[in-house]
MIVO-949295 format. One record per residue (C-alpha): residue number from 1; residue in one letter; x negated, y negated, z. Coordinates in pm, 1 decimal, decimal comma. Each point is the difference from the previous one (the first is absolute). Layout:
residues N
@bami: NUM minu: A X: X Y: Y Z: Z
...
***
This chain:
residues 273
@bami: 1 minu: X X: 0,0 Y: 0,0 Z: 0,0
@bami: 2 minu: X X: -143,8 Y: -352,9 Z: -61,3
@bami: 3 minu: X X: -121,1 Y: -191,7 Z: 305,0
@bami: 4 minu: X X: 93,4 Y: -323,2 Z: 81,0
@bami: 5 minu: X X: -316,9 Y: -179,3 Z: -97,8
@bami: 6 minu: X X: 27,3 Y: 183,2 Z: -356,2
@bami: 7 minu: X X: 319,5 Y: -163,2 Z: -29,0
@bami: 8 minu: X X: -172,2 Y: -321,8 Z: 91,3
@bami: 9 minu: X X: -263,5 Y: 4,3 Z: -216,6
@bami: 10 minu: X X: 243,7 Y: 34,8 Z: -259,4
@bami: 11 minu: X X: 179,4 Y: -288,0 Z: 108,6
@bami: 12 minu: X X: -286,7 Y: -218,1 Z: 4,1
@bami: 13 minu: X X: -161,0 Y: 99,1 Z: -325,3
@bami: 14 minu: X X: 319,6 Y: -138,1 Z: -206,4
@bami: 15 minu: X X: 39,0 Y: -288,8 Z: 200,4
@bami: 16 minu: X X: -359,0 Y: -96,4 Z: -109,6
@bami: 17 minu: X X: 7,2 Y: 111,3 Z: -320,1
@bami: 18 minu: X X: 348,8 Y: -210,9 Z: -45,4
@bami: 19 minu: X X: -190,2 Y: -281,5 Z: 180,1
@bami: 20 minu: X X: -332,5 Y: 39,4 Z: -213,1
@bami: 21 minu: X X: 261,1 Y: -9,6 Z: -313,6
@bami: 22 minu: X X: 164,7 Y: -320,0 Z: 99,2
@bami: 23 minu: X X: -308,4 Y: -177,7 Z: 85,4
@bami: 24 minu: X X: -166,4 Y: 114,3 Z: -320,0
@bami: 25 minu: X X: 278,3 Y: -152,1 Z: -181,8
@bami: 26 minu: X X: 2,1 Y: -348,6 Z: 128,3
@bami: 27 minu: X X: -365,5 Y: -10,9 Z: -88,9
@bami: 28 minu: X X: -13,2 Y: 250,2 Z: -340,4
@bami: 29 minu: X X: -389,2 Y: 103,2 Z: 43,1
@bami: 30 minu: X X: -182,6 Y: 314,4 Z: 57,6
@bami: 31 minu: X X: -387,0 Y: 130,2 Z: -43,8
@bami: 32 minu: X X: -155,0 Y: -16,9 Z: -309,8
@bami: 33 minu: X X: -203,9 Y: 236,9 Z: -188,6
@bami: 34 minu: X X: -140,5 Y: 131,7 Z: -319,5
@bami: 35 minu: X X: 277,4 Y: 253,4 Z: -197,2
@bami: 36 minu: X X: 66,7 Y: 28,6 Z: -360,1
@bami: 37 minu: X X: -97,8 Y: -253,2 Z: -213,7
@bami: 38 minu: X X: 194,2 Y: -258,3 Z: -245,7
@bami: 39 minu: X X: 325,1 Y: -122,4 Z: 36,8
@bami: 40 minu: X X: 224,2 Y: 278,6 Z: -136,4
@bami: 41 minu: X X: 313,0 Y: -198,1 Z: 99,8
@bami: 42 minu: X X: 102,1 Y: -292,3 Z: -280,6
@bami: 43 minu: X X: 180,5 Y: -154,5 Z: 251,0
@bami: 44 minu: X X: -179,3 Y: -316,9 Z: 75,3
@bami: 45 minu: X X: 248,7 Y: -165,1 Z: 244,0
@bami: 46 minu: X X: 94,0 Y: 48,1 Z: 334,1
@bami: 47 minu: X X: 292,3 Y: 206,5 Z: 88,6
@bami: 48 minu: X X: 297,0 Y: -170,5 Z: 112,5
@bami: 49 minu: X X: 167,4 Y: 160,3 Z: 327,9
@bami: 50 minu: X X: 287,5 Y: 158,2 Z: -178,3
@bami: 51 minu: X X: -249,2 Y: 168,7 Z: -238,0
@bami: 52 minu: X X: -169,5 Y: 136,4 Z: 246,0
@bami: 53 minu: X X: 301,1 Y: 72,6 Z: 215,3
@bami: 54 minu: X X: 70,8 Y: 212,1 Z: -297,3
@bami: 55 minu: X X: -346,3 Y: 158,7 Z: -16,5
@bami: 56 minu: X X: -13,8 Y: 73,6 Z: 366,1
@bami: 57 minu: X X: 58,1 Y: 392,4 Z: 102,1
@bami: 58 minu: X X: 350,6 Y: 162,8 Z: 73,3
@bami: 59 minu: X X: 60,8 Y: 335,3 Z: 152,0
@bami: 60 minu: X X: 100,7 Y: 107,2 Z: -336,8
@bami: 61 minu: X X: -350,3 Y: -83,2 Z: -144,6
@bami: 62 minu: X X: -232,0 Y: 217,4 Z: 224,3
@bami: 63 minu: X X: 65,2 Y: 361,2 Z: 146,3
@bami: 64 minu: X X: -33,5 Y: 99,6 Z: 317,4
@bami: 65 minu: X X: 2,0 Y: -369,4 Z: 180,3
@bami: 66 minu: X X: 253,6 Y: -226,5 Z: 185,6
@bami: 67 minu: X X: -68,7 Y: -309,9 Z: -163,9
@bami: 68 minu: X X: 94,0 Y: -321,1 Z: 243,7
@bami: 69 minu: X X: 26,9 Y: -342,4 Z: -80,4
@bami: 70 minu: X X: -180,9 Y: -243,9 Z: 285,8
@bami: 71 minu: X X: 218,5 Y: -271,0 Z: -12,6
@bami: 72 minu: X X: 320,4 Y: 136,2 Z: -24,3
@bami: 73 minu: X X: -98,4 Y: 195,5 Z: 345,1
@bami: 74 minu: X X: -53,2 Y: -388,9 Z: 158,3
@bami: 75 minu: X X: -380,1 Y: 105,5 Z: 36,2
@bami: 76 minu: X X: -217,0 Y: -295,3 Z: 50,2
@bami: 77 minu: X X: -333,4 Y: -15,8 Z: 22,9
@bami: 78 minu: X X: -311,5 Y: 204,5 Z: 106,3
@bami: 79 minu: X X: 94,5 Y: 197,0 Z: 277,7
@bami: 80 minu: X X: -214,6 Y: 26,1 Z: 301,8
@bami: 81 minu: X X: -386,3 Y: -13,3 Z: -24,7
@bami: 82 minu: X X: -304,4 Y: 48,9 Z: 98,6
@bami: 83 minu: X X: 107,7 Y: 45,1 Z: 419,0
@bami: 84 minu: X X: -284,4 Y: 48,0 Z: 253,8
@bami: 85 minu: X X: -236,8 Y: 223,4 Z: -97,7
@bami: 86 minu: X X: -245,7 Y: -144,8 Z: -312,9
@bami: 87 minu: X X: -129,6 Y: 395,4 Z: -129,5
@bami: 88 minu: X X: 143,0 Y: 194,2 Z: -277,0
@bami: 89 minu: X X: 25,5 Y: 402,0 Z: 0,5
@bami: 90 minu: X X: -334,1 Y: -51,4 Z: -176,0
@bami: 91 minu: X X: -146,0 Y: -198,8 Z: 329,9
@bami: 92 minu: X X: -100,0 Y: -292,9 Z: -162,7
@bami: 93 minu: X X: 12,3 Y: -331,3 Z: 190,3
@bami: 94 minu: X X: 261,8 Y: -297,8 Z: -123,7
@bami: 95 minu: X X: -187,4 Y: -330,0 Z: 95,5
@bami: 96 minu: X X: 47,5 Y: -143,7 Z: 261,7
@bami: 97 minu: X X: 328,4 Y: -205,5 Z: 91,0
@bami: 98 minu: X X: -49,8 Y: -384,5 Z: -94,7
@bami: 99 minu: X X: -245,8 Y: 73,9 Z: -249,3
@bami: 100 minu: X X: 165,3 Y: -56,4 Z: -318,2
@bami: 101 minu: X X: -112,3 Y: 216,4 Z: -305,6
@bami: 102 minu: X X: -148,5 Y: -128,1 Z: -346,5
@bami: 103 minu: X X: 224,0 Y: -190,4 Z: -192,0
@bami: 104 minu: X X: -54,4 Y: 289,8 Z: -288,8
@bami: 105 minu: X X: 174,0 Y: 250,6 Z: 243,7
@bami: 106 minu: X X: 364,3 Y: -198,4 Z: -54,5
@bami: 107 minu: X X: 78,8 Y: 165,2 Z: -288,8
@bami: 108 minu: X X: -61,2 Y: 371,1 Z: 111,2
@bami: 109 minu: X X: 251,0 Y: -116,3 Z: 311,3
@bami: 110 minu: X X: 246,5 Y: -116,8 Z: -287,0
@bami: 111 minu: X X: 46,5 Y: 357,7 Z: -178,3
@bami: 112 minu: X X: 16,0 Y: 115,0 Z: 379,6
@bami: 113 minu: X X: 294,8 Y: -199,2 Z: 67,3
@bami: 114 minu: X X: -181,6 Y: -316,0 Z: 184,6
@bami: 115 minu: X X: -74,1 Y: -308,0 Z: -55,9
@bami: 116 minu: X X: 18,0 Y: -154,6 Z: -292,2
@bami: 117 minu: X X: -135,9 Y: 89,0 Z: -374,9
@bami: 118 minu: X X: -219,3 Y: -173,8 Z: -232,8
@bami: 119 minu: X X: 215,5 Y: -212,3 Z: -286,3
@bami: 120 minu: X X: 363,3 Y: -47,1 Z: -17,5
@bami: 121 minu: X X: 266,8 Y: 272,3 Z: -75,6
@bami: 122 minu: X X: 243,2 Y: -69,2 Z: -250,0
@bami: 123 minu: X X: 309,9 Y: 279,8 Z: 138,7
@bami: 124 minu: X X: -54,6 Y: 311,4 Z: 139,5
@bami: 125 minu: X X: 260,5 Y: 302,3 Z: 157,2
@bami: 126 minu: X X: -142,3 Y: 277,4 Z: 222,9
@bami: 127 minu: X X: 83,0 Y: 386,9 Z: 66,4
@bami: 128 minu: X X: -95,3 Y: 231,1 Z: 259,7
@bami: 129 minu: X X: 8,8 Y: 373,0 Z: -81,0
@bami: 130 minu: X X: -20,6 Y: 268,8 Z: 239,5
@bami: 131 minu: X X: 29,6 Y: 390,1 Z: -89,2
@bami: 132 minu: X X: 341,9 Y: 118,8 Z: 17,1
@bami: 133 minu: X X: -56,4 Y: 385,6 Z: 181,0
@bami: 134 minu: X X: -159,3 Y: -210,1 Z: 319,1
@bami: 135 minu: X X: -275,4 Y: 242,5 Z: 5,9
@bami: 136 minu: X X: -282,1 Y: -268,5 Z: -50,2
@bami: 137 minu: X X: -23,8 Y: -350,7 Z: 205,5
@bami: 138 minu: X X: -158,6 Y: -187,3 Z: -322,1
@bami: 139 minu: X X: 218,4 Y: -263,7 Z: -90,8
@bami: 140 minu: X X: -89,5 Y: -238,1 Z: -318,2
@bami: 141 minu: X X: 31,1 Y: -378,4 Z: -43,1
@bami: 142 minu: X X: 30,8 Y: -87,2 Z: -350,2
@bami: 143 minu: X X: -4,0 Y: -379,9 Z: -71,2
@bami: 144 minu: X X: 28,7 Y: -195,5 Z: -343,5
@bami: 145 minu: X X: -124,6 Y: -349,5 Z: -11,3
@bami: 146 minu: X X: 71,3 Y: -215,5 Z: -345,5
@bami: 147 minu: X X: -322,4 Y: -285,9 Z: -76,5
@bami: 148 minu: X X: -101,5 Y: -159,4 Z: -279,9
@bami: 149 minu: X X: -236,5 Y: 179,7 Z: -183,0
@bami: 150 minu: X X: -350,2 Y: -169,1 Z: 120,0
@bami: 151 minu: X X: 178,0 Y: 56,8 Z: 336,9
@bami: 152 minu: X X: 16,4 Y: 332,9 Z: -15,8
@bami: 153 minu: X X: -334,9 Y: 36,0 Z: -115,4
@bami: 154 minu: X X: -163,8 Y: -248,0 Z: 267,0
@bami: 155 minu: X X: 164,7 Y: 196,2 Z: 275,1
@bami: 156 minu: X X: -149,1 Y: 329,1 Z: -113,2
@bami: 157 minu: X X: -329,1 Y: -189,2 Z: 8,9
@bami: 158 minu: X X: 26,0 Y: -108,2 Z: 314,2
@bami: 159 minu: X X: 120,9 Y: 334,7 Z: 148,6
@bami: 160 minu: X X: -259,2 Y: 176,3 Z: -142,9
@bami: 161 minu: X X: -260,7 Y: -180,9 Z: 116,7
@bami: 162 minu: X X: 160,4 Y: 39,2 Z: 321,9
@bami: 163 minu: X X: 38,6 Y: 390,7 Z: 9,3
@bami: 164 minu: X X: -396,8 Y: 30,1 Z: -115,7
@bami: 165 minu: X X: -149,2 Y: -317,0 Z: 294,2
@bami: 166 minu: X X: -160,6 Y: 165,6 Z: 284,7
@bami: 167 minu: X X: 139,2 Y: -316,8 Z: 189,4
@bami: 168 minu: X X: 349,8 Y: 154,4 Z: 3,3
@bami: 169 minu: X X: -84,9 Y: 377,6 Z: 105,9
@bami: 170 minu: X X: 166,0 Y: -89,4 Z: 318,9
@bami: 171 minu: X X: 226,0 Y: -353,8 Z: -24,0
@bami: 172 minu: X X: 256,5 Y: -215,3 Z: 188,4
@bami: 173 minu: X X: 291,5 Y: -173,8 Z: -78,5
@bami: 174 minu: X X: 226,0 Y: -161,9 Z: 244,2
@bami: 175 minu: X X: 74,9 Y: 268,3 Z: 280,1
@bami: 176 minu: X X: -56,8 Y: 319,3 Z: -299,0
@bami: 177 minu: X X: -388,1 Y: 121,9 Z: 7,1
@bami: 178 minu: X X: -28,0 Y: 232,3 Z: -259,6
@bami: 179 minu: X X: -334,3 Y: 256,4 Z: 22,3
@bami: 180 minu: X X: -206,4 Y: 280,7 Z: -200,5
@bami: 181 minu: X X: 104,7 Y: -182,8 Z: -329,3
@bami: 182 minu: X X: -155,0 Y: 239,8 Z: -232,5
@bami: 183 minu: X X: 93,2 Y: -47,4 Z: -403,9
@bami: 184 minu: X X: 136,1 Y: 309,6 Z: -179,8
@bami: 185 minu: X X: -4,2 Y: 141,3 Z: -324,0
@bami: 186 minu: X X: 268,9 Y: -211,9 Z: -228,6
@bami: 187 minu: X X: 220,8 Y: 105,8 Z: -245,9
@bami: 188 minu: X X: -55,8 Y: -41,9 Z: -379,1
@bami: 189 minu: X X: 386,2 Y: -117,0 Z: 2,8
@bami: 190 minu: X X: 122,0 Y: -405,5 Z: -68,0
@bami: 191 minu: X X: -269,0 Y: -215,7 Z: -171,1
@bami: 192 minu: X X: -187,1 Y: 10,0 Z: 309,3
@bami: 193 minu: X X: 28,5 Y: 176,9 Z: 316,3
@bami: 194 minu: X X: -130,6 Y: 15,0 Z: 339,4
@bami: 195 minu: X X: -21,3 Y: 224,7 Z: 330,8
@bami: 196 minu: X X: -125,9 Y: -50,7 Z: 313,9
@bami: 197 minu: X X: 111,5 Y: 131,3 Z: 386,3
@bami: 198 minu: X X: -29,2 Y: -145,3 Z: 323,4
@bami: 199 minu: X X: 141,8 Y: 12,5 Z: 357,2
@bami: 200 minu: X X: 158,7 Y: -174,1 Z: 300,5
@bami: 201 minu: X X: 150,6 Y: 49,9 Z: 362,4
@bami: 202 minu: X X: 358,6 Y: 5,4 Z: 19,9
@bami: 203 minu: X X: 58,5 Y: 40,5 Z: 327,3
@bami: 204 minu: X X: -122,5 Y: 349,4 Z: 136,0
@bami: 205 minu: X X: -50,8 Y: 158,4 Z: -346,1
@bami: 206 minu: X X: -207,1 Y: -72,9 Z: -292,3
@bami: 207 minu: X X: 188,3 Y: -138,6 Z: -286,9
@bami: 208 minu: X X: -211,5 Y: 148,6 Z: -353,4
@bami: 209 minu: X X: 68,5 Y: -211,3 Z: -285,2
@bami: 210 minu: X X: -143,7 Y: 120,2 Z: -420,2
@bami: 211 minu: X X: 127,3 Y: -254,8 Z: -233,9
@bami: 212 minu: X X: -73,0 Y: 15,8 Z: -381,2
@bami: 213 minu: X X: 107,2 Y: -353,9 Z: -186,5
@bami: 214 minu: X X: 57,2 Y: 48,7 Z: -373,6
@bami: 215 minu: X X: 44,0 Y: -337,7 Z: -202,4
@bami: 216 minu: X X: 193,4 Y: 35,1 Z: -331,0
@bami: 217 minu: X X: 43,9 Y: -282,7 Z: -167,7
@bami: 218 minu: X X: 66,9 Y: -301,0 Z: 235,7
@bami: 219 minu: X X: 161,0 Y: 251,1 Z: 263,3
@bami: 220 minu: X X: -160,9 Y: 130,3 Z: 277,3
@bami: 221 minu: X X: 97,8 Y: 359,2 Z: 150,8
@bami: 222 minu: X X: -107,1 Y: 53,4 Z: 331,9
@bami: 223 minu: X X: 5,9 Y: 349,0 Z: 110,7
@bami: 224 minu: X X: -33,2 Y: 50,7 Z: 388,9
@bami: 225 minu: X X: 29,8 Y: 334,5 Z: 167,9
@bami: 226 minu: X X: -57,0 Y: 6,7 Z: 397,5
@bami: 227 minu: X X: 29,3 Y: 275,3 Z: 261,4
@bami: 228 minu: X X: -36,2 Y: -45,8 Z: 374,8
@bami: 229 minu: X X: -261,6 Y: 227,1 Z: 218,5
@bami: 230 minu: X X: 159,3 Y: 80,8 Z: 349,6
@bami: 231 minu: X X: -274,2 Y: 222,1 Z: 186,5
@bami: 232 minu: X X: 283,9 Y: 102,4 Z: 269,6
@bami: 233 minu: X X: 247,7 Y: 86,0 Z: -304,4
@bami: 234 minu: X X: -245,1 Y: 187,6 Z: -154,8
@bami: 235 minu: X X: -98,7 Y: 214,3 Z: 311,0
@bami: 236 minu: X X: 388,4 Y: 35,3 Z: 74,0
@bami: 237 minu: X X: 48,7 Y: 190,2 Z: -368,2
@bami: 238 minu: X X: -302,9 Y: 200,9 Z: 67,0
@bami: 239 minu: X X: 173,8 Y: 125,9 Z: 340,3
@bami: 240 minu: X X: 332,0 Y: 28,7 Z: -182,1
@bami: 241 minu: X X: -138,8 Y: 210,8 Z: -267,9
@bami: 242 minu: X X: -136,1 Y: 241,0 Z: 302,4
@bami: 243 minu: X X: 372,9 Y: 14,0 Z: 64,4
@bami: 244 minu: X X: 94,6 Y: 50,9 Z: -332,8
@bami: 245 minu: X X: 230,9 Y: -297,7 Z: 27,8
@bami: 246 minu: X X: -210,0 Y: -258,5 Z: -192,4
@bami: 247 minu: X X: 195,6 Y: -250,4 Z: -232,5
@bami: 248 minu: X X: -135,1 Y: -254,6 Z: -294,5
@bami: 249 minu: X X: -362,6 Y: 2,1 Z: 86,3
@bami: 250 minu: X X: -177,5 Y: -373,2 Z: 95,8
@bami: 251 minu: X X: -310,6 Y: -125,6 Z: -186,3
@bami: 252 minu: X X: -363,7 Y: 96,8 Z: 153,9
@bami: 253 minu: X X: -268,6 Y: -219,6 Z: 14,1
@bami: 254 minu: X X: -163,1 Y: 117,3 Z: -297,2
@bami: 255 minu: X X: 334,4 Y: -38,9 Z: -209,7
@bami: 256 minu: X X: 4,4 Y: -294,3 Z: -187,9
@bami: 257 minu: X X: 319,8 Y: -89,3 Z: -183,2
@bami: 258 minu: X X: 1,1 Y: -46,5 Z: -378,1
@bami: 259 minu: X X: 190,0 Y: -195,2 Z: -253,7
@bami: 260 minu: X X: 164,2 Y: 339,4 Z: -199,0
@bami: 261 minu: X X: -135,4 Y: -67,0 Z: -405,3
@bami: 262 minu: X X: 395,4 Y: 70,5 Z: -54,0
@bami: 263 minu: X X: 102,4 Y: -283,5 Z: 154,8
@bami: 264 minu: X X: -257,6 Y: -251,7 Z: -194,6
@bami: 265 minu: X X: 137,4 Y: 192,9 Z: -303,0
@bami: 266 minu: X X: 352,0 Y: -55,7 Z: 39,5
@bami: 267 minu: X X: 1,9 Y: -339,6 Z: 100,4
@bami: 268 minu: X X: -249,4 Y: -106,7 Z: -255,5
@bami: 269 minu: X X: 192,4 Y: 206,6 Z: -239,1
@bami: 270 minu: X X: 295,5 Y: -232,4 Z: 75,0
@bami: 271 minu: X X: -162,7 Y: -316,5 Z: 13,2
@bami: 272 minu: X X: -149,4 Y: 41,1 Z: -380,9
@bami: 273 minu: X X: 282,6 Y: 142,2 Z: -166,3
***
């Protein structure tokens, strides 16, 4: 049977990724990073908010996930942050409170879900998706963010110079200190792509973030999937599997969550068609 901090975890995990979704919105940025090359979308505009109200997932466009829309919920905002302690489930040290990080950092925090991102967005319309049999506690923020063009392209820059500066391994913003920022292999999707992962306190777990950003055009698409490591829910399935009454199994601290390459397909699918 599930425990009770299970069914927390769960809790929390949507509430952030709803709040990461929101936030993400009202500022339309995430990392940067080298992906496929030329732009293979004609479009040279930004998207409007109906278009990409229209381009943004449904239930009926992916299998096997609930597909949630942020706002319509009356989610605001990044949920929570960083709490007391400043170590990830990797143990490495979030500076020190008052210290504020390099300005470069900002826009790592953006496609987190805090503080604000580089340029101005144009529209944008979020989704969260989470897997419909309950059996995993990934969920997935997917965010679309209209620019100009140029604006599109100067916040990849700026992101990807952010994912790849030793400045920002470990970085604060406001009351979130995000640590063991490593950058991850991107996708060859979009006209560029990018994929980093990082970490931050929430409270008494560890709330694991990988986000891949794919720009198409002028739109951004920031993918962000995020699990939450509970080292006394994690020792409570271990003893209920000894009983043989152990339910949806929580994340270990060598579980990252990923952004599911179906999900970047469908919804850029959508969004170019």
């Amino acid at each position: 049977m599930k425990s009770a901090v299970s069914r927390a975890v769960v809790a929390v995990s949507v509430a952030a990724v709803l709040g990461a979704s929101a936030a993400c919105s009202s500022s339309g940025a995430g990392d940067g990073g080298g992906g496929g090359g030329g732009d293979r979308n004609p479009a040279k505009r930004h998207a409007s908010a109906s278009t990409l109200e229209r381009a943004a997932l449904t239930a009926g466009d992916i299998k096997g996930y609930d597909v949630e829309d942020p706002n319509a919920s009356g989610e605001s905002g990044r949920s929570g942050g960083s709490g007391g302690s400043g170590e990830s489930g990797a143990g490495a040290a979030a500076p020190p409170a008052g210290k504020p990080s390099a300005a470069e950092c900002g826009p790592l925090a953006a496609a987190l879900g805090a503080g604000a991102a580089p340029g101005r967005t144009k529209a944008h319309v979020g989704r969260v998706l989470t897997p419909a049999d309950g059996k995993e506690l990934t969920t997935t923020g997917v965010d679309l963010s209209g620019r100009t063009k140029a604006g599109a392209e100067h916040a990849m820059a700026d992101l990807r110079a952010a994912s790849k500066s030793k400045k920002c391994t470990a970085f604060r913003i406001g009351d979130d200190r995000y640590v063991g920022l490593e950058p991850l292999p991107a996708p060859d999707k979009g006209d560029e792509a990018v994929s980093y992962k990082a970490a931050h306190r929430k409270g008494d777990y560890v709330t694991r973030e990988s986000v891949t950003v794919v720009r198409s055009g002028s739109t951004l698409v920031v993918f962000d999937a995020s699990n939450l490591y509970d080292p006394e829910s994690v020792q409570n399935d271990r003893e209920a599997a000894k009983d043989g009454t152990e339910g949806i199994r929580s994340p270990t601290a060598d579980e990252d969550p990923t952004v599911a390459p179906k999900i970047i397909d469908a919804q850029l699918a959508k969004l170019t068609t």
